[in-house]
Each structure stands twice: as structure tokens, then as C-alpha cells.
C-alpha positions as CSV (number, residue, x, y, z in Angstrom):
1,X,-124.0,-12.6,34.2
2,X,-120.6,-14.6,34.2
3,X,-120.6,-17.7,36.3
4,X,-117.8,-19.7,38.2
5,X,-118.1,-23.0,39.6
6,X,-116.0,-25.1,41.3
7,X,-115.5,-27.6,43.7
8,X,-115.0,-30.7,41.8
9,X,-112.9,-33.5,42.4
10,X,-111.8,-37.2,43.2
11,X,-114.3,-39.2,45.5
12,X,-114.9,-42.6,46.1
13,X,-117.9,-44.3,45.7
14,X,-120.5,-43.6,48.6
15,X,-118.6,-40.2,49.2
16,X,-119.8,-36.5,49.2
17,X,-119.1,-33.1,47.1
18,X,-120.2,-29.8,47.3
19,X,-119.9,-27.7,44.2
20,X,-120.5,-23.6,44.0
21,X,-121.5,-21.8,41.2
22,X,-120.4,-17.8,42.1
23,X,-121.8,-15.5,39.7
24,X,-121.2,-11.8,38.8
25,X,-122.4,-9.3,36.5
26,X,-126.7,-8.7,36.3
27,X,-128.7,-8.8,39.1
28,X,-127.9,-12.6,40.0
29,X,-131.5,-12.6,41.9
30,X,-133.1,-12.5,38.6
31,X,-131.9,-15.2,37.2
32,X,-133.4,-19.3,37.6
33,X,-130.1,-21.3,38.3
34,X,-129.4,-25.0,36.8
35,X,-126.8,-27.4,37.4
36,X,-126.0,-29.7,34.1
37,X,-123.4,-32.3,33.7
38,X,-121.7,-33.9,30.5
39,X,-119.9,-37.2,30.6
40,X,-117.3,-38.4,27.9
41,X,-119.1,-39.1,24.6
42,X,-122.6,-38.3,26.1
43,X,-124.6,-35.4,26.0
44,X,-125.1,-32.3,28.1
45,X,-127.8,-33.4,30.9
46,X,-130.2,-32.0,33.0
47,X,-129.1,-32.4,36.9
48,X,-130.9,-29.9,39.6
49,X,-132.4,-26.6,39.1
50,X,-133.9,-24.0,41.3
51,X,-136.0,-20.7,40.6
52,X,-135.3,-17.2,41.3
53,X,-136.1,-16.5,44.7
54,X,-135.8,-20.2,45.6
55,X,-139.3,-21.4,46.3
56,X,-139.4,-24.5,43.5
57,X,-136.3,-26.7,42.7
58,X,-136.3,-29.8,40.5
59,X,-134.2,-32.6,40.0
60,X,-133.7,-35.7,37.6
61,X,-134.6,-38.6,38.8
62,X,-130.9,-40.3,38.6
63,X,-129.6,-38.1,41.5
64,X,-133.5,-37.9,43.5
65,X,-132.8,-38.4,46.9
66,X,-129.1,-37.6,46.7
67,X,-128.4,-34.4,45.4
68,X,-130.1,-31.0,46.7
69,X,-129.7,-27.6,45.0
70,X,-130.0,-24.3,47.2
71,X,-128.7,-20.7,46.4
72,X,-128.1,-18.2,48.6
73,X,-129.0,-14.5,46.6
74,X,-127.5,-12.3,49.5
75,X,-123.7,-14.3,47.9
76,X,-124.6,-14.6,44.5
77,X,-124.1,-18.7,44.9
78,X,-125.9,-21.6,43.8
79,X,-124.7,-24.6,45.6
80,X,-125.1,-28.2,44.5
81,X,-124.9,-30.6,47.7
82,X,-124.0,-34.2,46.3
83,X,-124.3,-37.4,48.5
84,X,-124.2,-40.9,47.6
85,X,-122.1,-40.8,45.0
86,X,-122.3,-43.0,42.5
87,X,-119.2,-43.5,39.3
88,X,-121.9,-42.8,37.2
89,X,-122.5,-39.4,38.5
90,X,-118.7,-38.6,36.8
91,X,-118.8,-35.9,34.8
92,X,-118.4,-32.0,34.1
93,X,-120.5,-30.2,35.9
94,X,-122.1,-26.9,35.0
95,X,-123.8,-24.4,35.9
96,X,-126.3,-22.2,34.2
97,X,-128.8,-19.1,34.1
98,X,-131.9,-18.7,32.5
99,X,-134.5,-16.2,32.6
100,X,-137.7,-18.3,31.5
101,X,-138.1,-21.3,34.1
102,X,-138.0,-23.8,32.4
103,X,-135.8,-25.9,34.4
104,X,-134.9,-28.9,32.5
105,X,-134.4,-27.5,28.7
106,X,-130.9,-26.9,28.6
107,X,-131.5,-24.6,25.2
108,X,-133.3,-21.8,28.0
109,X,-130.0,-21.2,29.9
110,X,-128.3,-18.4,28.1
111,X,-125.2,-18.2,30.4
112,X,-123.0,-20.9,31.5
113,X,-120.0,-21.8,34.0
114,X,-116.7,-23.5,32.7
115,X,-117.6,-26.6,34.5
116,X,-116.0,-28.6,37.1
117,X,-115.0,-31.9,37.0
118,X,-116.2,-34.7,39.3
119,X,-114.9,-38.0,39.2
120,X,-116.2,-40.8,41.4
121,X,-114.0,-43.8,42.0
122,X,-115.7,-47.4,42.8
């Protein structure tokens, strides 16, 4: 499955973004769907994930409360809403597929998005 998000940008502090993640290829449907991020000189991290036909999601406990991840199978799009945003949620964003749900291992997600970058001003 090849993935394509986007929808990053410039927002100030308190502000909102909605990022897409379009896929193509295999049966997007079968896939569990995760949203990572990676800030300069910091690991890849565990943001939002959401299984295969929808019915469990998790998220870390940095963006509880402020993010939400839904994903629409009919489009082939997850969607990452973001609210409240903070300069510490400024980083690349990915998104990713797995098979195995296990939603915050970064090591099960075998395909991966470019990444888009969000930056949040204060």
C-alpha cells in the first residue's frame, strides 16, 4: 500500500490542523492505520492510531483530549484532526500501516507516508 499525507503547515499556538493520509495499492480496509511524528534530534513517536474497520483508536497521552483519529475506508483516508495546538506538537508527521494491531510499536507498521510537516508558533 503506498501512502500520502499531507496537510501540514504553520499555526500558531491554540490553532487547528487537519492532516490526511490517502493511500493506494492493497486493500486499504485491511490495514490498522497510525499517525507518528518525529521532532529534530528526537525519535520517531507514537501519536494516534485506529484499527481496521475503525471500532478501537488509541492515542498518547501528550495529544489526549486534543487530537482524534478517524478514517473513512469508502476514500482510502485516515484523517488526523488536531486542536489545541501546542509548539511542542511541531514535528513531521507520518502516517503508517500495519497488519498486526498493535497500535503503539512503531516496528509493526510496514508501510509509511513521507511525512508532513507541522510547525506551531507560540
Amino acid at each position: 500500500v503506498q501512502l500520502q499525507a499531507s496537510g501540514g503547515g504553520l499555526v500558531q499556538a491554540g490553532g487547528s490542523l487537519r492532516l490526511s493520509c490517502a493511500a493506494s495499492g492493497r486493500t486499504f480496509s485491511s490495514f490498522h492505520m497510525g499517525w507518528f511524528r518525529q521532532a529534530p534530534g528526537k525519535e520517531r513517536e507514537f501519536v494516534a492510531a485506529i484499527s481496521w474497520q475503525g471500532g478501537n483508536t488509541v492515542v498518547a497521552d501528550s495529544v489526549k483530549g486534543r487530537f482524534t483519529i478517524s478514517r473513512d475506508n469508502a476514500k482510502n483516508t485516515v484523517i488526523l484532526q488536531m486542536n489545541g495546538l501546542k509548539p511542542e506538537d511541531t514535528a513531521v508527521y507520518y502516517c503508517a500501516a500495519a497488519l498486526d494491531w498493535s497500535p503503539t510499536d512503531k516496528y509493526k507498521y510496514a508501510y509509511w507516508g513521507q511525512g508532513t510537516q507541522v510547525t506551531v508558533s507560540s
